[in-house]
C-alpha positions as CSV (number, residue, x, y, z in Angstrom):
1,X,23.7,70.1,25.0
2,X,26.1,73.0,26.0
3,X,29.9,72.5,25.8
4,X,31.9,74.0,27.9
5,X,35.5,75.5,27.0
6,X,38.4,74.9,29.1
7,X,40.9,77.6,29.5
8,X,44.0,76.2,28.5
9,X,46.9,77.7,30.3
10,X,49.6,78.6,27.4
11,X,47.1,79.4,24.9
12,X,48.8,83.1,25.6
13,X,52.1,82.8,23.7
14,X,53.7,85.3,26.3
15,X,52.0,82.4,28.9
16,X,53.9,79.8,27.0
17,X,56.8,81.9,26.8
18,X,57.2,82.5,30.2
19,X,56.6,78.7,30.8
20,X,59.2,78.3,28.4
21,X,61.8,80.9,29.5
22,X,61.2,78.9,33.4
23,X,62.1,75.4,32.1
24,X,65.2,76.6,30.3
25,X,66.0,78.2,33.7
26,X,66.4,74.9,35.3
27,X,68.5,73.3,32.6
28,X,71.8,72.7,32.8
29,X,73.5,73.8,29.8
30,X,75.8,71.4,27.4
31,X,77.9,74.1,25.0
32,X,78.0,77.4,25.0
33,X,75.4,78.1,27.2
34,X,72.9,76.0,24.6
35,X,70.5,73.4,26.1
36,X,69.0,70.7,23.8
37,X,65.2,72.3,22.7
38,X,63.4,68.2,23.9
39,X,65.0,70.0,27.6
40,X,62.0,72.5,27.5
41,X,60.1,70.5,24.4
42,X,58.9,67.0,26.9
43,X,58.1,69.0,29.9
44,X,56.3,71.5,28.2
45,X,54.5,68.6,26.1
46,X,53.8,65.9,28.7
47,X,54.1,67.0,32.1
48,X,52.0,70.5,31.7
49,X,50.2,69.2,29.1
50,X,50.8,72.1,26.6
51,X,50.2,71.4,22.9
52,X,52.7,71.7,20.0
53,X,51.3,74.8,18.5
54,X,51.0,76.1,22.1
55,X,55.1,75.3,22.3
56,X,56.5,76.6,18.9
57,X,53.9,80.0,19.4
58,X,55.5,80.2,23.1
59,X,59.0,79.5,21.3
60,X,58.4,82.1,18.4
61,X,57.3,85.1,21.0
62,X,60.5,84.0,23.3
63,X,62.6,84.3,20.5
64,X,60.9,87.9,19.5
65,X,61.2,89.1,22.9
66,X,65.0,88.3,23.4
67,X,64.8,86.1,25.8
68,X,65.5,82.7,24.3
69,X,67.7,82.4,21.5
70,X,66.9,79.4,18.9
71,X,70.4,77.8,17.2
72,X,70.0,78.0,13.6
73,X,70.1,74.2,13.7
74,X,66.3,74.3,15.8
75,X,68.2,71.7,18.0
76,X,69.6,74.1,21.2
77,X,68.1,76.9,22.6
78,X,69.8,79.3,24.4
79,X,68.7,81.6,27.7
80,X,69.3,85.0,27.0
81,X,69.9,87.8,29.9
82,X,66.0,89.6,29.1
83,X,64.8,86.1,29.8
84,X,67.0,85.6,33.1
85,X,65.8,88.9,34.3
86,X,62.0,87.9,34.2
87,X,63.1,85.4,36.5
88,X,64.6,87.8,39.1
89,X,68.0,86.2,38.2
């Protein structure tokens, strides 16, 4: 019997990243330009059915990149500029 794999769309980090970087887009931010990390987290996990090691790799590389910035507290997130400007913002 032959099992097939299934390509699974944020596998990538950068994929995830850029998922990532989109969802934080659309969030209105609470302090400081910070927006709570469930904001991108739920989406990401249940409604485009990413994984949780697909989320925190996406997470890491967005961090490493400059475009999201994590709070030291791993509660808020913030959108930085490098990640608006992927988004033609």
């Amino acid at each position: 019997m032959t099992k097939f794999a299934v390509q699974r769309p944020y596998a990538d980090p950068e994929a995830a990243a850029r998922q990532l970087v989109k969802l934080a887009a659309g969030i209105e931010p609470v302090q400081d330009g910070h927006i709570y990390i469930e904001k991108i987290n739920a989406p990401f996990l249940f409604t485009l059915k990413g994984r949780g090691t697909e989320f925190i790799a996406g997470l890491r590389y967005a961090v490493e990149k400059g475009w999201l910035e994590l709070h030291e507290s791993g509660t808020l997130v913030r959108l930085l500029q490098p990640g608006n400007d992927l988004l033609g913002h």
